[in-house]
N, C-alpha and C positions, 0 to 999 in steps of 0.2 A: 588504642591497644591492638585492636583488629588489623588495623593498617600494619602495625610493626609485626606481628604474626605475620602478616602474608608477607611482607617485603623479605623478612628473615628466611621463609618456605622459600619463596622465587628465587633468593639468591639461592640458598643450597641445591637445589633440583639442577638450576643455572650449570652453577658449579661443577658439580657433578656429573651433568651431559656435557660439558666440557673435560672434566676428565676421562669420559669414556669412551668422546669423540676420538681425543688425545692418544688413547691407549688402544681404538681402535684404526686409529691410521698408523700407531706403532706398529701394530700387530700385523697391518696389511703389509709396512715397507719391510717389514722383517720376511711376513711369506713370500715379497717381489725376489728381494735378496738369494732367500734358499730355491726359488725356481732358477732363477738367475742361474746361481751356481750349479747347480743340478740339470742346465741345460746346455753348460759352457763344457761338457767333459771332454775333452780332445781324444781322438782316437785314431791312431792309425792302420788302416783297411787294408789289406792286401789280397788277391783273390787270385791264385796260382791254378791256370788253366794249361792242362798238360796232355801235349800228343802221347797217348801209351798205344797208338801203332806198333805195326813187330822191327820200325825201326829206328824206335826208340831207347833202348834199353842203357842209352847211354846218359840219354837224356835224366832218366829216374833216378841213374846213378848219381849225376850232378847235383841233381835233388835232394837226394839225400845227406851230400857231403855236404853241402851247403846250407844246409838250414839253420843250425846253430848260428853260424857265423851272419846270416843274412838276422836272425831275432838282436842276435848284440851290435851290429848296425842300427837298427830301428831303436835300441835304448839307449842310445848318445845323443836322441833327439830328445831337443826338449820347447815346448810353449810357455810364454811367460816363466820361466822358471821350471814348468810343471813336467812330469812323465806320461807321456799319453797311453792310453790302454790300446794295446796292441792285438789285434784279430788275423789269425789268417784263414781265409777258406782254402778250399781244393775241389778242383774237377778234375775229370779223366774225358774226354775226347778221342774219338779218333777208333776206336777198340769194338772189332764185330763180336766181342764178346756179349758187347751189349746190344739192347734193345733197338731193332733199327725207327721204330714209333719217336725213339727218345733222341732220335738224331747220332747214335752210339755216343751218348751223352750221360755221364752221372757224377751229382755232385757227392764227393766223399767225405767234407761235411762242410756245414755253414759256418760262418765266419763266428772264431771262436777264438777263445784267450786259451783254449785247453792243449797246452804246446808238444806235452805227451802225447796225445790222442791227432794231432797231426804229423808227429816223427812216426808214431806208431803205424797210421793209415800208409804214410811214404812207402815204409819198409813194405808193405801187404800189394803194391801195385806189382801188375803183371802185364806184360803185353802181350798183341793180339793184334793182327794186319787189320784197318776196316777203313772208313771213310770218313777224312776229316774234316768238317764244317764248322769251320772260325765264326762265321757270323752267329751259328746257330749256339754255341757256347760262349759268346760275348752276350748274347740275347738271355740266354739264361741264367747267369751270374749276376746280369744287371737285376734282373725281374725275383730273380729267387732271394737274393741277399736281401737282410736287414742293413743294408746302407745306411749309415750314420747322416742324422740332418742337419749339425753342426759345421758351419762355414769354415771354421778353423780346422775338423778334420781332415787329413789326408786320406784319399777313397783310391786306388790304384787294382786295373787289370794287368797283368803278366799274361802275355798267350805265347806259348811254346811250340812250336812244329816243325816238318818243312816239306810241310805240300802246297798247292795251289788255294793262295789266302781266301779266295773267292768261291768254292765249291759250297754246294749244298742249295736249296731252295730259300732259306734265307739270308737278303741281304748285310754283310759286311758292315755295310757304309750306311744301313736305316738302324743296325744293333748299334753301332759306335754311336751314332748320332745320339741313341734315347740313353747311353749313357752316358754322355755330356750332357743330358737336360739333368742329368744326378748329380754335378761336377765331378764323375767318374772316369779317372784320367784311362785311355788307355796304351799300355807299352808291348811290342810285339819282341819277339826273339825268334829268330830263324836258325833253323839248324843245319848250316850249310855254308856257302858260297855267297858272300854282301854283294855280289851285283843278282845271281837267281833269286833271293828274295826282292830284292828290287822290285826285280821282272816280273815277277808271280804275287807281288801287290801287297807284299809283308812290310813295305816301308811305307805305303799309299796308307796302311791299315792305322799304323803308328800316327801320321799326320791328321791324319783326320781325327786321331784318338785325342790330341794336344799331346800325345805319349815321345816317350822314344824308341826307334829303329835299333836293331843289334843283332848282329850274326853271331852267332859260336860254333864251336868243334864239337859237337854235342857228343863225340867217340872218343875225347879228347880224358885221360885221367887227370882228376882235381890235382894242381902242386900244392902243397902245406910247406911252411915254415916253420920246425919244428926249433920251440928255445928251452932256454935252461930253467924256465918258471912249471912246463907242463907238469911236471911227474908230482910234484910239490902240491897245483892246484887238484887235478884227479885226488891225490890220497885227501885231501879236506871234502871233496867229494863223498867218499865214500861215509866219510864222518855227517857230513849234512844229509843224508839219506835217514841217519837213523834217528832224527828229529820231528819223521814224519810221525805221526801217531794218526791212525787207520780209523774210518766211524763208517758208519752206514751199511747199505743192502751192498753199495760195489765196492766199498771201501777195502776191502782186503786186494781186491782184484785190480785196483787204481794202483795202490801201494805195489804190485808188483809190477803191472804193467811199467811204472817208473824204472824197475830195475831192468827190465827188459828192452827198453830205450837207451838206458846207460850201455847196453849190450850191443844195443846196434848200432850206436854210434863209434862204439870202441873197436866193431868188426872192418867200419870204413877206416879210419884213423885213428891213432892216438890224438892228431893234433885235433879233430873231428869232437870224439869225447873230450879232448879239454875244452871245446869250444861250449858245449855242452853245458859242462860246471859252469862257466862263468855266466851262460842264460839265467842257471838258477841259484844263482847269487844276486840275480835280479829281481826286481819288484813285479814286474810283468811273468813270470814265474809263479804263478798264483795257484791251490788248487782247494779252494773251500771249499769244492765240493764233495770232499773226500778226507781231508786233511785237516785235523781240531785244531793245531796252531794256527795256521790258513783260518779258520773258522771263526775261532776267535776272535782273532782281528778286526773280522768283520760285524759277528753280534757278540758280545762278550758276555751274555746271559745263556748261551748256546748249551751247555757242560747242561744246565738244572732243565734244559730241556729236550736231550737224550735220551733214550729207551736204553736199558742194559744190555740186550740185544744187539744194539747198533753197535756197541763198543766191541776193540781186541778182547782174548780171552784175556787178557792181562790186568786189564781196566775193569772187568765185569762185579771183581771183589769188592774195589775201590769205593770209597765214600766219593761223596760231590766235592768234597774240601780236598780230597786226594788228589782226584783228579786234575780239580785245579791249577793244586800245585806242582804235578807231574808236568801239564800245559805251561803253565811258567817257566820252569827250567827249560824244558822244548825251547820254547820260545827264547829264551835269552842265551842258549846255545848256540840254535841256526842263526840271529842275529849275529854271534860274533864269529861263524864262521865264514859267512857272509862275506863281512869287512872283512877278513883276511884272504878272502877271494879277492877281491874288488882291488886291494892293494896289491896281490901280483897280477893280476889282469891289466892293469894300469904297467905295469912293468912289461909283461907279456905283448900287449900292444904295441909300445915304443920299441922293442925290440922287432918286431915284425914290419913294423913302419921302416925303420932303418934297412934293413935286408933286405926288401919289396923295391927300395930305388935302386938295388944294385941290381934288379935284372928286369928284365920287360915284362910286365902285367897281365897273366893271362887272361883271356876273353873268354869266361865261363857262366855256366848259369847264374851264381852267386854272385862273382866280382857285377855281371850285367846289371843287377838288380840293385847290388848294394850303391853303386853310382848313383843311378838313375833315383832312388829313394831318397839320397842325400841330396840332389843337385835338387831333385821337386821340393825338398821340404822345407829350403834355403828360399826358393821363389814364395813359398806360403808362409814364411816369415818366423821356423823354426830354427833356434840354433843348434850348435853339436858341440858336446861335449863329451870329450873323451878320457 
């Protein structure tokens, strides 16, 4: 009787550290999984390093016309299927405004998804004559940025200028190097004349980066293709602004700052501001930091863990069930204006595609970059969809 007692215990005990072996190697292949995926994010890096010397001024302008158009380039890329999270930094170079300690060097910020708060910086640049040191702001964009560790990321420098690639007491050829030990591609643009950048080591810079070489007319005005979709997508614009709904200590001042971008984009071009709408009709278009739909999305318990303080005067009355449901609606409005962006952008596009073969391609800061992102991203095994 003793014997069947014990054999009965041994098996169950048995049993059961098998079950919990079982359930503990579950538990592990599931946490392998979520690191897995949680390590796999794709992202693509950009880090736009900019002579604002006093003979620049054209340069910033290209800058600015083009940055819309250069973010809806990067969201036609996609990995396995997937939309990578999209960063861009900003430095200023070259500008005895600044600090000469700092190499007249300051980054205007780090590499961010925050797209507002990069048009926004764009528009705030000023030049200033000083001394430009390519090696010494290749060195600190490598070293400052949170560069992404993911193999599948694309990590890209842009350096803009057009004085001698080589000035300054740090070496060029030792900054490019340490940022190939990052796989951090680097691409140069000169603003000038493709054989004196040649000469003066703007193309030597690019090779040595694995990048590519590019001259432009940096005095040169942006051309636009102006089509019959724009006027249509701006007014749905104006409609998706007012989906934002405002939270926090900066939240009022994020929500305006938007409209203020809408502003300066509209000051370069119409076709500028359309380009504009169609970024934030995108998923890369993000701003939970500021923004309760955006928020949502992200933790959707967010609304029961607000201060009534943080909210608009509008919301402050509101119950949590209110509120809610005021988010909701949000949310299923910007969704669909969204889509009805996305479908004349898609129209908008092929129209601009057609027109664009009937005359010769300008060589501008944008058209530079937008190439040179799509040809990299083709080699790293990204497709495009447009």
């Amino acid at each position: 009787m003793k014997s069947n007692l014990f054999t009965t215990a041994f098996l169950a005990v048995t049993l059961l550290l098998m079950g919990f072996n079982s359930s503990n190697a579950q538990s592990q292949k599931n946490l392998e999984i979520k690191n897995l995926d949680s390590g796999t994010a794709t992202k693509i890096q950009v880090a736009l390093l900019l002579d604002t010397s006093s003979s620049m001024d054209g340069l910033i302008d290209q800058a600015k016309s083009r940055l819309w158009e250069i973010v809806n380039t990067m969201t036609t890329l996609k990995y396995e299927g997937r939309t990578p999270e999209i960063e861009i930094a900003l430095y200023e170079y070259g500008n005895s405004g600044l600090s000469e300690k700092s190499n007249y060097i300051r980054q205007i910020t780090p590499l961010s998804t925050d797209l507002d708060l990069i048009s926004e910086q764009l528009f705030a640049l000023r030049i200033n004559g000083g001394n430009e040191y390519c090696g010494a702001v290749i060195q600190d964009a490598t070293k400052e940025l949170k560069w992404a560790s993911e193999n599948n990321s694309m990590k890209l420098i842009y350096i803009a200028g057009n004085e001698g690639f080589n000035q300054g007491k740090i070496s060029y050829k030792e900054a490019i190097s340490d940022a190939l030990k990052n796989d951090i591609y680097v691409n140069t643009i000169f603003c000038g004349n493709k054989i004196e950048g040649i000469n003066i080591l703007w193309k030597d810079g690019a090779d040595r980066g694995k990048g590519k070489y590019f001259n432009i007319d940096s005095n040169q005005s942006v051309q636009y293709i102006a089509t019959p979709y724009d006027d249509e997508i701006s007014k749905y614009d104006e409609k998706i602004n007012k989906t934002y709904i405002n939270y926090g200590e900066k939240g009022a001042a994020k929500k305006m700052n938007q409209v203020m971008q809408d502003q300066n984009a509209k000051k370069v071009s119409n076709a500028n501001y359309t380009n504009r709408a169609v970024s934030k009709s995108k998923a890369v278009y993000k701003n939970e930091s500021w923004d309760l739909v955006d928020k949502t999305k992200q933790d959707p318990n967010v609304i029961s863990k607000i201060k009534k303080e943080e909210l608009p005067d509008e919301l402050k009355d509101k119950s949590e069930a209110e509120i809610k449901t005021i988010v909701t609606e949000k949310t299923k409005e910007r969704e669909a204006i969204q889509k009805e962006i996305s479908v004349l952008a898609k129209k908008r596009q092929e129209y601009i595609d057609a027109e664009a073969k009937k005359t010769k391609k300008q060589d501008d800061l944008g058209n530079t970059i937008n190439s040179s992102i799509v040809a990299f991203a083709k080699v790293k095994g990204y497709t495009v969809e447009k």
